[in-house]
N, C-alpha and C positions, 0 to 999 in steps of 0.2 A: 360707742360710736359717736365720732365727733358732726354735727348740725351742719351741714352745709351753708357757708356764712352769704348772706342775703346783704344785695346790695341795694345803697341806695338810688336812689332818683337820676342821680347826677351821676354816681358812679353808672349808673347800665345807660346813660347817654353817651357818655365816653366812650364806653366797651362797643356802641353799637357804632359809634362815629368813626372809632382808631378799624375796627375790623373791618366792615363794611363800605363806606365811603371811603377814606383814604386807602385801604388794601387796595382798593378796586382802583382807585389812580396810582398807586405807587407801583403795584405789581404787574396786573396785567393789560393797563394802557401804556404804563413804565416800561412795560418787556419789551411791547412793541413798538415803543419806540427806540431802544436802543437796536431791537432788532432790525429795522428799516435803516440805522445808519451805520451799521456795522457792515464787513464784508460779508458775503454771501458763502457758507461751506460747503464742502465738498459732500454731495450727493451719490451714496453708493443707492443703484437702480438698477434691477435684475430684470433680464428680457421675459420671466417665467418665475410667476408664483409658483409653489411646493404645493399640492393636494395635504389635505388634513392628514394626520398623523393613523395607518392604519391600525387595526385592532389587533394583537398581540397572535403570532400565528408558527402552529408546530410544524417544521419543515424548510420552512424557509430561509432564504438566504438575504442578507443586508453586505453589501459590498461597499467600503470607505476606500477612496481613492484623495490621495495630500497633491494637489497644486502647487506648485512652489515654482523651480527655474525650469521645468520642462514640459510647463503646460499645453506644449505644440503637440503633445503624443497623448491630450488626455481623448480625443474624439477615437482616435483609433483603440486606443484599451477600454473603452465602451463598449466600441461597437465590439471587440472582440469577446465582452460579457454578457451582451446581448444573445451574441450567439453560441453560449453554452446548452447544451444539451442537458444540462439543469439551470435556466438562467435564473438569474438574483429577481428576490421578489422588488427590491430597491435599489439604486447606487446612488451614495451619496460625495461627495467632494469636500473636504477639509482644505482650504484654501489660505495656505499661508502665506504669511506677508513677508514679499523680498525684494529687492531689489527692481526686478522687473514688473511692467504695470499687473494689475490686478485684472484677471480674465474672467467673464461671465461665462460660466460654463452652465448656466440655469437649462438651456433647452436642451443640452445634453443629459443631463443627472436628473435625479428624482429628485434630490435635495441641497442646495452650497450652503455651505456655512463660510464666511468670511470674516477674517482675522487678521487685525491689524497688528499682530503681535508674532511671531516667529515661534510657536510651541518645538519646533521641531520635529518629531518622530510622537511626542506624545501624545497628540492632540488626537490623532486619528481615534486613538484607543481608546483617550476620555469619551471621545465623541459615540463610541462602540456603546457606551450603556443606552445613548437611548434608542437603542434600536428594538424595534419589536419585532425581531423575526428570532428563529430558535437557533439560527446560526449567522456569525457574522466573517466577513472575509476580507483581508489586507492586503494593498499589493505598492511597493515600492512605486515609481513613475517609472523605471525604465523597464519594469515588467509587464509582458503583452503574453496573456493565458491561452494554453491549445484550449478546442471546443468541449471535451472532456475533463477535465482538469475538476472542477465544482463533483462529479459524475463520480470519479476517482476518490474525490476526498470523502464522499458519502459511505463509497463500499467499502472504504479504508475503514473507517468508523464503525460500518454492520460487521464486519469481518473479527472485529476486536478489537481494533487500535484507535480507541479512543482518545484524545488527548488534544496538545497542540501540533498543528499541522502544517508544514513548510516547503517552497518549491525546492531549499537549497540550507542542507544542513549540515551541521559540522559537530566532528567528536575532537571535543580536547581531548589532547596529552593530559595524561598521568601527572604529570608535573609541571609548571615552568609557564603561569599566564595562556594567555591566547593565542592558538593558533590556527588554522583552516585550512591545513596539510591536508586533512581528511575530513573529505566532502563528498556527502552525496543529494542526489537530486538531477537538477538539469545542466547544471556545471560540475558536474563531479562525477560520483560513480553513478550511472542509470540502471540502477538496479532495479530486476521486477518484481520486488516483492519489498512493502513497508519497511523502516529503516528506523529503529530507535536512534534520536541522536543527541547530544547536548542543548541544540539551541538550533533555529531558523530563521533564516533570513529572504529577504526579496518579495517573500509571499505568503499572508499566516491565512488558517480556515480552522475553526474552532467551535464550539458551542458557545453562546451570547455568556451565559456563567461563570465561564472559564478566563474572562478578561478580567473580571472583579479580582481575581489573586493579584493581578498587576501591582494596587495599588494598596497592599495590607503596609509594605514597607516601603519609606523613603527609599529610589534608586540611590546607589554608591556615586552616580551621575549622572545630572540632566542633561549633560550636551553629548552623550552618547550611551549606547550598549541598552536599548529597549528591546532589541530581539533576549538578550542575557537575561536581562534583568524578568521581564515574562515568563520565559522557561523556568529558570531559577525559582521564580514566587509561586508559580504554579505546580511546582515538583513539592514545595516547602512547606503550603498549605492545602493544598489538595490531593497530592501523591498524580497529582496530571505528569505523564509523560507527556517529551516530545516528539514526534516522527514524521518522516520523510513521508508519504504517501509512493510505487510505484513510478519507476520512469522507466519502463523495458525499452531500449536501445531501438526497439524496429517499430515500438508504439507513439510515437513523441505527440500522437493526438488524445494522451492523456498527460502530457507536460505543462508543468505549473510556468511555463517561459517557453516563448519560440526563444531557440538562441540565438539564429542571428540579431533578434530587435533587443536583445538583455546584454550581446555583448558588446554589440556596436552605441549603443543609448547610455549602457550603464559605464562607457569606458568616457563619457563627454568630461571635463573638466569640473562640472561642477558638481559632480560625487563625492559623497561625504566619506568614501571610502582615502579619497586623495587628499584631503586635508591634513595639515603638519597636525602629529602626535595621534593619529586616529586610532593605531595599533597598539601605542603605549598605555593609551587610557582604558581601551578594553579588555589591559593584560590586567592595569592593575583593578578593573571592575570585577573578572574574573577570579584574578589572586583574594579580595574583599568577601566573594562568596564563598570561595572554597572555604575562607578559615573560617565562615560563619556556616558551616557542616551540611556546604552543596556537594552531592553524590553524585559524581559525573561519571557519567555511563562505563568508562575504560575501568572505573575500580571494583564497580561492580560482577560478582563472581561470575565468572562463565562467560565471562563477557568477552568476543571476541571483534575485531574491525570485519563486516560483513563485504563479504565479496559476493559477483554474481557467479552464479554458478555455471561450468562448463560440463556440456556434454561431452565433453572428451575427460574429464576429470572422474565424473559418475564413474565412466564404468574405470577408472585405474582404481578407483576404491573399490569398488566389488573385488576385481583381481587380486588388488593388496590384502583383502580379508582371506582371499583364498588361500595366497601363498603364507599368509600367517598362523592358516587351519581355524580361523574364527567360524564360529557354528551361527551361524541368522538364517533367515526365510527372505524368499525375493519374489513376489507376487505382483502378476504385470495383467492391468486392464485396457486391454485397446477396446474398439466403438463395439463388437461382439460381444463381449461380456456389458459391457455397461451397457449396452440396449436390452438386454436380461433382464439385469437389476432392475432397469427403469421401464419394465412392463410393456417392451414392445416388440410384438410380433418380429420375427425372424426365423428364415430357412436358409441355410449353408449348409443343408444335409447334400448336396448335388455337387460340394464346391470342394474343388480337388480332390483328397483323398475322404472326404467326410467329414464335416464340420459339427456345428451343432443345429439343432432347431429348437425353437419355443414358441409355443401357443400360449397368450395370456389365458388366462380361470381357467386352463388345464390342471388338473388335480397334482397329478403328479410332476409336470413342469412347475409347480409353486412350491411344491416340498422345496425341489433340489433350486430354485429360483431365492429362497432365502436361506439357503446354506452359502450360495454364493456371493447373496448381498453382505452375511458375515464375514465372510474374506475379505471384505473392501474394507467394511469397520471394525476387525479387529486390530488389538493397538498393543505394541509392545515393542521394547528399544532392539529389541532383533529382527523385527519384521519391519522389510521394508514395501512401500507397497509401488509400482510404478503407472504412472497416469498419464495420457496422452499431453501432449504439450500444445503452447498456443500456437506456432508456427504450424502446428498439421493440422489443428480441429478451431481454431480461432481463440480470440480472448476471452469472450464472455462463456464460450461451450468449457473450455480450460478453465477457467475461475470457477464455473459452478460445478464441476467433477470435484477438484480440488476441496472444495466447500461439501461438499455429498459426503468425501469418504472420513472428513472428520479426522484426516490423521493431523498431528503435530507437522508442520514443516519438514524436520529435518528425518524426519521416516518417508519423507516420497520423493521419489525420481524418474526419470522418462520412460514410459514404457515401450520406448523405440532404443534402450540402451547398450542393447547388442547390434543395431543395422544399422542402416544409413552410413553416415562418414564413420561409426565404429564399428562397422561392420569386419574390417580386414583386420584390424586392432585385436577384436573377437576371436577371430582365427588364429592369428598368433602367441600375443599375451594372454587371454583366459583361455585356450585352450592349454597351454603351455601350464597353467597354473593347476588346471586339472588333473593334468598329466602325473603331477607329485601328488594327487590325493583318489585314496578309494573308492571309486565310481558307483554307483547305481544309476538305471534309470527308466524313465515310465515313457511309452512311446508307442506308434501305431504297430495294427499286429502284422503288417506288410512290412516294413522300417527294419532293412540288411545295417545289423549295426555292427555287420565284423569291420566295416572298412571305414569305422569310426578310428579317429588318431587318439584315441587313450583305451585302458583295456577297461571294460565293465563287468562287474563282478556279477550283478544281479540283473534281471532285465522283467520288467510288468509292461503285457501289449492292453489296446483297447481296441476298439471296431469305433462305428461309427456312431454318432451322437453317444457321446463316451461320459458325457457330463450327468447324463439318466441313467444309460443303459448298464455302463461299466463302474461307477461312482462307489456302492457298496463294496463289489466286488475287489475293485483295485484297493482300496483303503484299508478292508479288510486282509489281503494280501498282503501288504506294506505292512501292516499294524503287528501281525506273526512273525512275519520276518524277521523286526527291527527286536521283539520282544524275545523271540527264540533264539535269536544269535546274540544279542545284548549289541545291538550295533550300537556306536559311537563314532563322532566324528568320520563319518562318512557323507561323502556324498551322493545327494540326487536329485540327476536331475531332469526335468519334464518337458518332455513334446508333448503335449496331451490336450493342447486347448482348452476350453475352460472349465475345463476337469482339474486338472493343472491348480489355478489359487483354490480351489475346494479343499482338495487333497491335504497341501502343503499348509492351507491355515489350521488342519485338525493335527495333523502329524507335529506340527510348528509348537502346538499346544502340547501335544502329550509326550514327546521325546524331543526337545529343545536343544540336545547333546549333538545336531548334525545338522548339516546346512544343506539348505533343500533350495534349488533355482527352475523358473520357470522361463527356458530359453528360446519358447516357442519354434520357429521356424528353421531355426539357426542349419541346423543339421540337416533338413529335408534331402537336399540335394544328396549329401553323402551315403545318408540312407538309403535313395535310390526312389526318396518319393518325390523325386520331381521335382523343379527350379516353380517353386509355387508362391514365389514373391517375387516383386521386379529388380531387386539386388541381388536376390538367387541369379538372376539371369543376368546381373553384369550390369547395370543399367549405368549410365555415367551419373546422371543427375542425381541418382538416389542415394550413387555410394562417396558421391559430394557433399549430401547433404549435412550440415549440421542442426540436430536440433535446438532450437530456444528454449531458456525455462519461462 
């Protein structure tokens, strides 16, 4: 190790004269003096310092909103995050430099960042890492969010759809670049139920983690396709899908966009959508990924373009399995039977011809009380189960039924799918559909079923509270029957109340060869027990009604 060389006398007067006395008049008497004779710069001065930086927190939400030419709509998209019914633990503003003056928006936001530079679309994102909240959220300037919207994306995500999350999404074509033919969200299709899609746009909500994929690859290009290029990288290196959250048609107070402030704001001239070559560049961004082995949702097997679904549709596929001779089980819970399962007192033993009753910590009400909760949860591609809808029992009572019975999606449909506006449809085409197939059917021991319109071959009565009283009996009667004759492909089908999905989930299990429906009420009236629903009796409004899914 080399001696650190030792100066002399004169050398460390020098060292001490050049550093200290002349630094001190060359530098910083020098500075200011050229400073006092120089022009005086331009002073950026915010009305509102930023609180220190909070402590890193599970739950929450960080909201980036970008400044640029339509800074006049950022107080109203505040206030309109203010007022979610999960509001943002932050918002902060990405404030890009354009053309027009620079806006202090400090008293509004928790945080500005200002930028002399024009990042474009990407700044917001970068700006995403330093958030300490466990989720962060995106919104174009011309998007203005309903009050649920944050509320929506949360149960999107407990529900299973994890991933990236957007007000307004689009599924490429199979082939041929970019297109946004097909679109769902709040300009597109309002579908009510989550929506795998290609990519999002307007409005992203994600976990703070899930932005880090952004940046593993170079974009194909910086002056567009950031919505692309995120889905893409986050499909690439995280297996992150992207989806739509929820826009039911009659809910839009869980919409990621009022539309009139997205169509009228997002249509001003100075959208980046309207710019020469905006479509060519995101063809050929997309073209760039596909051949670098992006799996866009349309190639993926089974994949089909999601439509919402119609109550009038439900039940033509019931019919059509009918008229086909397909063998499935059709199991329908309205608020009777699910006040059972969910342990709470009821009597309808008094209510029209005899209903049911259940007493909770009854011994033998909790026997036949989780055979029937089995019905709800048993799962299989022939068993469909049907659940009340949001239009009769609301969203959140609807969402959490749905979530109870654990079935897959495409096994549940309305448990209203024989009445209301399908009610006359019922009478005609599925009964019509019966009329070609072998009857059976289980029904009260009063219930005149000569002057039913098809012929019945076999016929099991019940009395009252039929789900205790007659549950062995009938099952066991059914179970000989089907075993003694070798029935096949027959049908049957049940007035029996919620005896009815008991029945049909064990027979469904043990002779799978025949199709069993529970049509509840349907027949009363012909039977001769009485107009004992207010469609029985003609009602205008009921037999108007269509249900929502």
């Amino acid at each position: 190790m080399s001696k650190k060389q030792k100066k002399t006398v004169g050398q460390a007067i020098k060292w001490w004269w050049t550093t200290r006395i002349l630094g001190y008049w060359r530098i910083k008497v020098g500075g200011k003096i050229k400073q006092s004779l120089s022009e005086k710069p331009d002073i950026i001065q915010f009305n509102k310092d930023a609180e220190p930086m909070p402590s890193p927190s599970k739950g929450d939400i960080t909201v980036i909103l970008t400044a640029y030419r339509r800074a006049q709509y950022l107080p109203e998209q505040i206030k309109a995050l203010r007022a979610q019914t999960v509001p943002p633990k932050e918002i902060w503003v990405w404030s890009n430099r354009s053309e027009d003056d620079l806006v202090d928006v400090s008293k509004l936001a928790d945080r500005v960042v200002a930028s002399n530079t024009n990042f474009l679309f990407w700044g917001r994102f970068a700006l995403a890492n330093l958030a300490r909240t466990e989720y962060v959220a995106f919104f174009d300037d011309d998007i203005l969010p309903q009050p649920k919207w944050f509320e929506s994306c949360l149960k999107t995500i407990k529900d299973g759809f994890d991933g990236i999350l957007g007000g307004s999404g689009v599924i490429l074509p199979k082939e041929g670049g970019y297109s946004s033919k097909h679109k769902a969200g709040w300009n597109g299709k309002q579908l009510s139920f989550p929506t795998q899609v290609d990519l999002v746009g307007h409005s992203w909500f994600m976990r703070k983690e899930y932005v880090n994929y952004m940046w593993r690859e170079e974009p194909h290009s910086w002056d567009n396709g950031e919505d692309i290029h995120l889905s893409y990288m986050a499909l690439k290196y995280g297996g992150i899908k992207t989806y739509v959250p929820p826009h039911p048609t009659n809910t839009p107070d869980v919409w990621s966009c009022r539309p009139d402030f997205g169509k009228v704001v997002g249509r001003l001239k100075v959208a980046t959508y309207q710019t020469s070559g905006h479509k060519n560049t995101r063809s050929e961004i997309v073209d760039a990924y596909r051949n670098n082995g992006w799996k866009i949702v349309e190639t993926q097997p089974e994949y089909t373009i999601p439509m919402e679904r119609s109550f009038a549709n439900a039940l033509q596929e019931i019919n059509q399995k009918l008229y086909n001779k397909e063998n499935f089980a059709l199991v329908r819970f309205g608020d009777g039977e699910l006040a059972v399962i969910n342990g709470q007192a009821i009597d309808y033993s008094n209510k029209d011809n005899g209903e049911h009753k259940y007493t909770p910590n009854d011994k033998t009400d909790e026997k036949f009380r989780e055979i029937l909760e089995q019905s709800l949860l048993y799962q299989s591609e022939n068993y469909i189960v049907g659940l009340p809808c949001r239009c009769c029992v609301g969203d959140q009572h609807c969402d959490d039924l749905r979530a109870q019975s654990k079935q897959p999606d495409k096994q549940l449909t309305w448990a209203n799918i024989f009445v209301n506006s399908n009610y006359p449809v019922f009478l005609e085409d599925t009964v019509q559909a019966l009329q070609g197939s072998k009857v059976n059917i289980i029904c009260h021991e009063k219930a005149n079923i000569s002057k039913l319109p098809f012929e019945v071959i076999e016929d099991f009565r019940i009395g009252k509270n039929a789900w205790t009283n007659d549950y062995d009996q009938t099952l066991s009667a059914i179970q000989q029957y089907i075993e003694s004759n070798a029935i096949e492909n027959q049908v049957f089908i049940f007035c029996a109340g919620v005896l009815s999905n008991m029945v049909i989930y064990q027979l469904s299990k043990q002779f799978p060869n025949n199709t069993y429906l529970d049509v509840g009420s349907v027949f009363d009236d012909i039977m001769e027990l009485g107009q004992t629903r207010k469609y029985l009796k003609g009602s205008k409004k009921r037999l108007k009604k269509v249900c929502v899914w």
